[in-house]
DSSP file (Angstrom, degrees, kcal/mol; ACC not computed):
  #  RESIDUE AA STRUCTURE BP1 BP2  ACC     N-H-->O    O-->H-N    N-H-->O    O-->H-N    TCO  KAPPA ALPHA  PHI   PSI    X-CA   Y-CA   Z-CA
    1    1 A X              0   0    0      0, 0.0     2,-0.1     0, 0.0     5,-0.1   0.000 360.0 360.0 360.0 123.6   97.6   56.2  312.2
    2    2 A X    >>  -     0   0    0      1,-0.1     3,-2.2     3,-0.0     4,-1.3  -0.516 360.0-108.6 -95.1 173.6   97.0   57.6  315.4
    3    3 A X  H 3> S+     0   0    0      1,-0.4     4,-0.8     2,-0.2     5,-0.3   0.782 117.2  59.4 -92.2 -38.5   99.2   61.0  316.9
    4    4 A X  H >> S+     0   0    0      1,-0.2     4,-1.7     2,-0.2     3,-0.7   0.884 108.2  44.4 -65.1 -28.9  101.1   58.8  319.4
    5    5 A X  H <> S+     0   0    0     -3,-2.2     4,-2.1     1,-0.2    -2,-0.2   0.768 106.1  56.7 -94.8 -33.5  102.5   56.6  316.5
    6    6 A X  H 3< S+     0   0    0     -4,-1.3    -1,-0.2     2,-0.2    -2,-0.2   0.459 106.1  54.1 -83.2  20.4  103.4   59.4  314.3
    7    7 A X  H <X S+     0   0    0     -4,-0.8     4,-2.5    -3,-0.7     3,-0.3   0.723 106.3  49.7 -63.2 -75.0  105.6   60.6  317.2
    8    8 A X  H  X S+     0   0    0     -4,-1.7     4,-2.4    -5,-0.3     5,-0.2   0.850 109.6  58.6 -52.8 -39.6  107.4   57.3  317.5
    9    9 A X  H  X S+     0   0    0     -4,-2.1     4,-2.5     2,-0.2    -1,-0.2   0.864 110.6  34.7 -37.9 -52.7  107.8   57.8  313.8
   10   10 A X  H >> S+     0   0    0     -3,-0.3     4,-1.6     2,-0.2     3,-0.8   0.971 117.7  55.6 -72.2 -68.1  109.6   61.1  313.8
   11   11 A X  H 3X S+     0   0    0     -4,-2.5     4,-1.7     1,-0.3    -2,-0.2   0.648 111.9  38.1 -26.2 -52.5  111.2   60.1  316.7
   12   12 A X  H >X S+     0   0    0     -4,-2.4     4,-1.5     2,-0.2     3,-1.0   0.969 119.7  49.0 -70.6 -50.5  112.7   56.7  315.3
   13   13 A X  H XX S+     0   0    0     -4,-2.5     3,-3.1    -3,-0.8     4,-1.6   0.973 112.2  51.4 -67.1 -61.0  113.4   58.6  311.7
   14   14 A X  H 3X S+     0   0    0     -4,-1.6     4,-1.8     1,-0.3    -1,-0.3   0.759 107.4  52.8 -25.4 -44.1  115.2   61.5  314.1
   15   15 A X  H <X S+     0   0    0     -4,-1.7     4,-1.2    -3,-1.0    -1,-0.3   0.880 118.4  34.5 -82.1 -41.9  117.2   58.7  315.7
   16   16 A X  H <X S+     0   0    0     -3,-3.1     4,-1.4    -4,-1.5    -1,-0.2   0.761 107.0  63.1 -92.4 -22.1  118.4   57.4  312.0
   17   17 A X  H  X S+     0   0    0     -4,-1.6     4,-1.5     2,-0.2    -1,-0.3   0.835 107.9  46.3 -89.2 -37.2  118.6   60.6  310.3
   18   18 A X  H  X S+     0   0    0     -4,-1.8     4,-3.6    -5,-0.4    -2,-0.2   0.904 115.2  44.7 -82.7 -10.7  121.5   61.3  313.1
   19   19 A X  H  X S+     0   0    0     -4,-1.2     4,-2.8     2,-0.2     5,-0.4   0.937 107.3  59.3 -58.6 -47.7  123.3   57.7  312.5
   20   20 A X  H  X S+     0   0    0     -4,-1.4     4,-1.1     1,-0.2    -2,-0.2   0.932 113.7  39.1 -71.5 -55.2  122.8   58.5  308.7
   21   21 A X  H  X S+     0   0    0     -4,-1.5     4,-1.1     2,-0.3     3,-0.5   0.903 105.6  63.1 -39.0 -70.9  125.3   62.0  309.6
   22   22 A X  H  X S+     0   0    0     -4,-3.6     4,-2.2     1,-0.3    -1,-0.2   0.793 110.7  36.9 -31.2 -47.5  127.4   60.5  311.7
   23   23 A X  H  X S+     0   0    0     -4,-2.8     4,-0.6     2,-0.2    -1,-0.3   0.626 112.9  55.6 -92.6  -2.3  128.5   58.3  309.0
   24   24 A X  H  <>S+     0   0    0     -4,-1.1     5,-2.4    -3,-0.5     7,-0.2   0.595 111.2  44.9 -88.8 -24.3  128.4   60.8  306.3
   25   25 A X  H ><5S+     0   0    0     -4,-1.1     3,-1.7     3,-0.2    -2,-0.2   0.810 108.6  56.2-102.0 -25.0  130.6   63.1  308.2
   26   26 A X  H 3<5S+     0   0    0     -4,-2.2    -2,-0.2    -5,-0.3    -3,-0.1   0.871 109.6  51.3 -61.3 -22.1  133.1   59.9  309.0
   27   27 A X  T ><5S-     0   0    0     -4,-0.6     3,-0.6    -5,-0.1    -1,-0.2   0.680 115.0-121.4 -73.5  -8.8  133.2   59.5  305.0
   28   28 A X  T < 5S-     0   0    0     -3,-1.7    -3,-0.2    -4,-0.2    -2,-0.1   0.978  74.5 -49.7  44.7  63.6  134.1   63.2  304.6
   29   29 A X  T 3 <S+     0   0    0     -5,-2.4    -1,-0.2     1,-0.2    -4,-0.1   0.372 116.0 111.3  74.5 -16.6  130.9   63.6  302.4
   30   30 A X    <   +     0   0    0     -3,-0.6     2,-1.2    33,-0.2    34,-0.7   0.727  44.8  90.9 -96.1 -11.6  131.5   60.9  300.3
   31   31 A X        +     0   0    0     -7,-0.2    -1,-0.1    32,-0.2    -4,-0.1  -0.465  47.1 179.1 -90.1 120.0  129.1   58.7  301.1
   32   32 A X     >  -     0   0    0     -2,-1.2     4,-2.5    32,-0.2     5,-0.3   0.031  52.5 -60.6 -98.6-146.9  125.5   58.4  299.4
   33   33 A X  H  > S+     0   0    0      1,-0.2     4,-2.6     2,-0.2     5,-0.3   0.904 126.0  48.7 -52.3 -59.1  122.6   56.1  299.9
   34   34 A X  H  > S+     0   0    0      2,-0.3     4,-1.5     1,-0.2     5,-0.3   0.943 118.0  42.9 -65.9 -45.4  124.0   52.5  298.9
   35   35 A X  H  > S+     0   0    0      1,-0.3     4,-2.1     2,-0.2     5,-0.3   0.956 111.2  57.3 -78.5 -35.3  127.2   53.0  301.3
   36   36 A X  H  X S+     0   0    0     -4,-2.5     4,-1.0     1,-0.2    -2,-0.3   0.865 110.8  37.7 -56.9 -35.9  125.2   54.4  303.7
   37   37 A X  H  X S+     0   0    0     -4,-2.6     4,-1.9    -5,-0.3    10,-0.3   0.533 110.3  57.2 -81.5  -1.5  123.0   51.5  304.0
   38   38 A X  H  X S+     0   0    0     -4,-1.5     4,-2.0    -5,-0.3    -2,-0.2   0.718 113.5  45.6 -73.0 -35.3  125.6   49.0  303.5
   39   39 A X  H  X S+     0   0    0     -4,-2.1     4,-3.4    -5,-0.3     6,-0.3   0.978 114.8  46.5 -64.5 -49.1  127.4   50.8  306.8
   40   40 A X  H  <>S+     0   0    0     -4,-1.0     5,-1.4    -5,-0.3    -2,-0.2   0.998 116.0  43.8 -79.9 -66.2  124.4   50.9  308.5
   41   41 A X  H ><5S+     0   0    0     -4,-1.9     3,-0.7     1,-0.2    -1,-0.2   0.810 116.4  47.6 -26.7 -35.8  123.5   47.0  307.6
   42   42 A X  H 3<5S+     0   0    0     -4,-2.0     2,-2.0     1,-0.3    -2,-0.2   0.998 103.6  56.8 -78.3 -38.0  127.1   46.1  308.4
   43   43 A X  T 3<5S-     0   0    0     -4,-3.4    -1,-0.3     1,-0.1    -2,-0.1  -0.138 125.3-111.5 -57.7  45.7  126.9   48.3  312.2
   44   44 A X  T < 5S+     0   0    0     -2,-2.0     2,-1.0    -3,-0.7    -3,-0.2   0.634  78.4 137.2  45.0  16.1  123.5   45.5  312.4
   45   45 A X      < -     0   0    0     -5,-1.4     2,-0.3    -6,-0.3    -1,-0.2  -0.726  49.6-145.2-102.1 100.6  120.8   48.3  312.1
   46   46 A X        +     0   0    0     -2,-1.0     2,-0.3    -5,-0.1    -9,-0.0  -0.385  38.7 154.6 -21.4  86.8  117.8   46.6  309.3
   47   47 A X        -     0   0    0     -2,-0.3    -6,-0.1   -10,-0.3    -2,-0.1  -0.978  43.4-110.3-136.9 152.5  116.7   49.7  307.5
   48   48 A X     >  -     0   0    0     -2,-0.3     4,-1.3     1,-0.2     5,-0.1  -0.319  15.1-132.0 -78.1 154.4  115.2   50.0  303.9
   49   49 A X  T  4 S+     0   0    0      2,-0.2    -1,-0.2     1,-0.2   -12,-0.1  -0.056 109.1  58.2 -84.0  31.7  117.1   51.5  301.4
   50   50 A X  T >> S+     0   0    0      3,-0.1     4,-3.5     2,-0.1     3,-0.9   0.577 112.2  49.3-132.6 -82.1  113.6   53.8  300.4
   51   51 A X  H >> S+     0   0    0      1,-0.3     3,-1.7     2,-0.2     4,-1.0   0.574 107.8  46.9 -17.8 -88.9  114.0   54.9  304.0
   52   52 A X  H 3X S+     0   0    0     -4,-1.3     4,-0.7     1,-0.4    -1,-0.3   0.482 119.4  41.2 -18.6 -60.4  117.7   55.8  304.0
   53   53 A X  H <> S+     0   0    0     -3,-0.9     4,-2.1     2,-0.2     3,-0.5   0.956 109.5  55.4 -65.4 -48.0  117.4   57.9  300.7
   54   54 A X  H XX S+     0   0    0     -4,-3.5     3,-4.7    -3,-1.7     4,-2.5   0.965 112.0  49.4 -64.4 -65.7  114.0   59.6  301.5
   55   55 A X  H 3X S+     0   0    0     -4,-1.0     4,-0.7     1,-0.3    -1,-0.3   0.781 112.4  43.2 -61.5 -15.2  115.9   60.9  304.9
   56   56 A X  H 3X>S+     0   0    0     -4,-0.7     5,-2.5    -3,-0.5     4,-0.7   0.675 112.6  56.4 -99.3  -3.6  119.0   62.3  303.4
   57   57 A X  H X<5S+     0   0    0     -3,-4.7     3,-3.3    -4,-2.1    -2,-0.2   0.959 109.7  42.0 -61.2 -50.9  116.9   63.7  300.8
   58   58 A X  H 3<5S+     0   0    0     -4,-2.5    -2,-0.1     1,-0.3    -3,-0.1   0.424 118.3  51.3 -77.3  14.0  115.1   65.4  303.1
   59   59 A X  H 3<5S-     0   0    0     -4,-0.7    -1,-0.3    -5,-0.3    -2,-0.2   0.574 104.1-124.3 -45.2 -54.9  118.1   66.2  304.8
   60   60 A X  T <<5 +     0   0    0     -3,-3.3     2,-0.8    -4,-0.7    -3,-0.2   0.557  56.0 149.9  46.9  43.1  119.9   67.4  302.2
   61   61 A X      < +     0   0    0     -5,-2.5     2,-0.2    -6,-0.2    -1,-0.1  -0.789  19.3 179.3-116.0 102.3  122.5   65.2  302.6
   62   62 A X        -     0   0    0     -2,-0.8     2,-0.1     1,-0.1   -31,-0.1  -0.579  24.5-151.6 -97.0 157.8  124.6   64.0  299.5
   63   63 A X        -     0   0    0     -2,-0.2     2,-0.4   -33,-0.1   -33,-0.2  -0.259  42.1 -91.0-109.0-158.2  127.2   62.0  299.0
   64   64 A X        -     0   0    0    -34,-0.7     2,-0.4    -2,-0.1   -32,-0.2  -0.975  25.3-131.7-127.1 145.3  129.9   63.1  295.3
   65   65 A X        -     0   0    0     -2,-0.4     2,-0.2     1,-0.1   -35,-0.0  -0.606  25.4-112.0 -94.7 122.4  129.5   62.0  292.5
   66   66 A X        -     0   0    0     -2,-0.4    -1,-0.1     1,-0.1     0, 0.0  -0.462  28.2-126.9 -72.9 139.0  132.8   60.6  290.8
   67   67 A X        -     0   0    0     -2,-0.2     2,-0.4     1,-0.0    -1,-0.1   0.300  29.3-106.0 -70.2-157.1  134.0   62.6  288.0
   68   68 A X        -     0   0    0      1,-0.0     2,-0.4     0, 0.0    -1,-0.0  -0.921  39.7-110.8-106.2 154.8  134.6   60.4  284.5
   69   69 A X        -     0   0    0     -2,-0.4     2,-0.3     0, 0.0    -1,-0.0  -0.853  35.7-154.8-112.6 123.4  138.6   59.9  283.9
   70   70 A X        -     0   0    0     -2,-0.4     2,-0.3     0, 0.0     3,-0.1  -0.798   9.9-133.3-100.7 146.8  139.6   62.2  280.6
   71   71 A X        -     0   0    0     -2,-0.3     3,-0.0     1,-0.2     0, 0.0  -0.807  19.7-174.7 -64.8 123.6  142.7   61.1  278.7
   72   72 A X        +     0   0    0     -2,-0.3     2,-0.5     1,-0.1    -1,-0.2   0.747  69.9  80.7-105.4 -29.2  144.9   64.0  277.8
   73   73 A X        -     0   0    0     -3,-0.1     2,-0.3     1,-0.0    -1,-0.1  -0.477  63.6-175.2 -55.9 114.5  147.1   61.7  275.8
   74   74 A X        -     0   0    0     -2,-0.5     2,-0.1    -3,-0.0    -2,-0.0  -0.811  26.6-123.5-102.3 137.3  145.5   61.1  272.1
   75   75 A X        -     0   0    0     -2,-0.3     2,-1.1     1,-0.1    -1,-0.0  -0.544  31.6-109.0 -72.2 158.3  147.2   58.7  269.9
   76   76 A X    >   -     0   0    0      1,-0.1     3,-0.7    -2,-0.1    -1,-0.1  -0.465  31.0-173.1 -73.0 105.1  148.2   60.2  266.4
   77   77 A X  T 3  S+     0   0    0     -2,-1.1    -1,-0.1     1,-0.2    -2,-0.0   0.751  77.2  66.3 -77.9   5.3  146.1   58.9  263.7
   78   78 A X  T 3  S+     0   0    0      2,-0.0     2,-0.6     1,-0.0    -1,-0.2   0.681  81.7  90.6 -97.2 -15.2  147.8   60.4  260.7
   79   79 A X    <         0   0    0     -3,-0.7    -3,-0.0     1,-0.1    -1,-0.0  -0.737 360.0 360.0 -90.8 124.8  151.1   58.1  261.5
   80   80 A X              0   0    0     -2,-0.6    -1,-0.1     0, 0.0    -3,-0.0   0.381 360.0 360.0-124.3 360.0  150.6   54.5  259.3
């Protein structure tokens, strides 16, 4: 790959990595790789979902992870 094309490279990934922001800060944070490339599929830009994770890894851009829903109500098991 010659120097002019890994130019165009950065360039294009630069270009996506700031799309990829834009819509991570219009979620308030919440969005990771699969809504982010479903946004970016529905706004018509074709990019692989490889891509789309590798640049917000190397980002550092995460989306949150939902916690698990705890019950504080237990039934009694001693009443029969």
């Amino acid at each position: 790959m010659g120097e002019a094309a890994r130019r165009a490279r950065q360039a294009a990934d630069d270009a996506l990595a700031h799309k990829i922001t834009v819509l991570h800060l219009a979620s308030r944070h919440t969005y990771g790789v699969p809504h982010i490339h479903a946004e970016l599929r529905r706004h018509g830009r074709r990019v692989n979902r490889k891509r789309v994770a590798r640049l917000m890894r190397e980002r550092d851009i995460r989306g949150l992870t939902r916690r698990k829903h705890h019950s504080l109500t237990r039934p009694d098991g001693t009443t029969a």
